[in-house]
C-alpha positions as CSV (number, residue, x, y, z in Angstrom):
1,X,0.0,0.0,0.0
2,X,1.4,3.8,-0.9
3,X,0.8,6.3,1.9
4,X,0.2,9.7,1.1
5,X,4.2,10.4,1.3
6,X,4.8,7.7,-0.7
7,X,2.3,8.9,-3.5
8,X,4.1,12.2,-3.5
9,X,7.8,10.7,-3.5
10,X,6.9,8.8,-6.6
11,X,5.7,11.7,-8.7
12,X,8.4,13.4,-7.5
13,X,10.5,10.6,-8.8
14,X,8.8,11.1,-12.1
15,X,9.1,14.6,-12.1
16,X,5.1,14.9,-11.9
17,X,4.0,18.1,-10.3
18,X,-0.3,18.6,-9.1
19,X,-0.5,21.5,-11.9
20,X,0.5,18.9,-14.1
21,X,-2.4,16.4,-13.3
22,X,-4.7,19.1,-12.6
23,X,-4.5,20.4,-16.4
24,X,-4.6,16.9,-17.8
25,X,-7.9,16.2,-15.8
26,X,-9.3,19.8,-16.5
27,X,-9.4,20.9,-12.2
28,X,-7.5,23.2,-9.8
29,X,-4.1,22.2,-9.1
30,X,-5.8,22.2,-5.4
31,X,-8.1,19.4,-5.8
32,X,-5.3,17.2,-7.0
33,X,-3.6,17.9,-3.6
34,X,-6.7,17.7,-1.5
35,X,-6.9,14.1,-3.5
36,X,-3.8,12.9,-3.2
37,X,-3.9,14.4,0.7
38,X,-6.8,12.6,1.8
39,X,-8.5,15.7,2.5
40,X,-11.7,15.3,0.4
41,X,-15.1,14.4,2.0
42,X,-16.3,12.8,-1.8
43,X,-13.7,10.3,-3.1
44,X,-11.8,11.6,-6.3
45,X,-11.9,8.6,-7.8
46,X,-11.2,9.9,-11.0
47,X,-7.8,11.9,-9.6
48,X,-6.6,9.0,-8.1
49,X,-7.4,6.6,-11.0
50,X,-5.1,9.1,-13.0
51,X,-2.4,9.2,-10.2
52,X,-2.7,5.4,-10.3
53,X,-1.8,5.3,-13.8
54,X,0.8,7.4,-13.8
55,X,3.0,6.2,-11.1
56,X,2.3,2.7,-12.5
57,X,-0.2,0.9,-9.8
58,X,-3.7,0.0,-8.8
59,X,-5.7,2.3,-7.7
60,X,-6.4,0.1,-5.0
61,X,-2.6,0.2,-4.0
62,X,-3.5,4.0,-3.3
63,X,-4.2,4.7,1.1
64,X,-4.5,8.8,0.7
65,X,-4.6,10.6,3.8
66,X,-1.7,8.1,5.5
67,X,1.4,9.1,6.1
68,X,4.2,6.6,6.4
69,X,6.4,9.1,8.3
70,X,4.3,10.3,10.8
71,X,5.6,8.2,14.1
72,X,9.1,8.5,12.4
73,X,9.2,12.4,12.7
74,X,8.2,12.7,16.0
75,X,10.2,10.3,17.2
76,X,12.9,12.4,15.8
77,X,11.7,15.4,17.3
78,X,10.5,14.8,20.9
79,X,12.8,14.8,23.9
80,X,12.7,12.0,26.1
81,X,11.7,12.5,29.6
82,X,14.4,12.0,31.1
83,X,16.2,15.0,28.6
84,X,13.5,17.1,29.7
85,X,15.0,19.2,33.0
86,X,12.2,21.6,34.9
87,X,12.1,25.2,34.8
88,X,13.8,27.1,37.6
89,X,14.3,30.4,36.8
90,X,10.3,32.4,36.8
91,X,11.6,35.2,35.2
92,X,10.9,33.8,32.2
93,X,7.6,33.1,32.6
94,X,5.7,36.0,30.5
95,X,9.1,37.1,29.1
96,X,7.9,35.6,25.9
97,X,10.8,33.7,25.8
């Protein structure tokens, strides 16, 4: 299954940009995105048919909206607990520091 990231790391790969599908399908570069993204209350069937084609998959390999990298960054990003050290000095507090 390709995840949203993975979806977009293959066009990439192909050098396929949303404007690019948009034109070919006649819609705002926006919609392609919002498609691609997950973020569409219909299904855009007919988007991700195309995107399908084009990167060379079923359609039914597509998951939009899930992103392979999600746990991955944050795990990069938090702190562990025991990094975290507690705050001593108030005069920061309101400082907007």
């Amino acid at each position: 299954m390709l995840t949203t990231d993975d979806i977009w790391a293959e066009l990439r790969r192909r050098r396929v940009l949303a404007v690019d599908i948009a034109r070919e399908l006649d819609c705002a570069p926006s919609t392609v995105t919002r498609a691609i993204n997950g973020q569409t209350r219909s299904p855009a069937s007919r988007i991700l048919e195309h995107v399908a084609r084009v990167i060379e998959v079923a359609v039914e390999e597509l998951t939009p909206g899930r992103s392979s990298n999600v746990n991955h960054t944050f795990k990069q990003s938090h702190r562990s607990m025991s990094e975290c050290r507690p705050c001593t000095d108030d005069s920061s507090v309101g400082s907007g520091l």
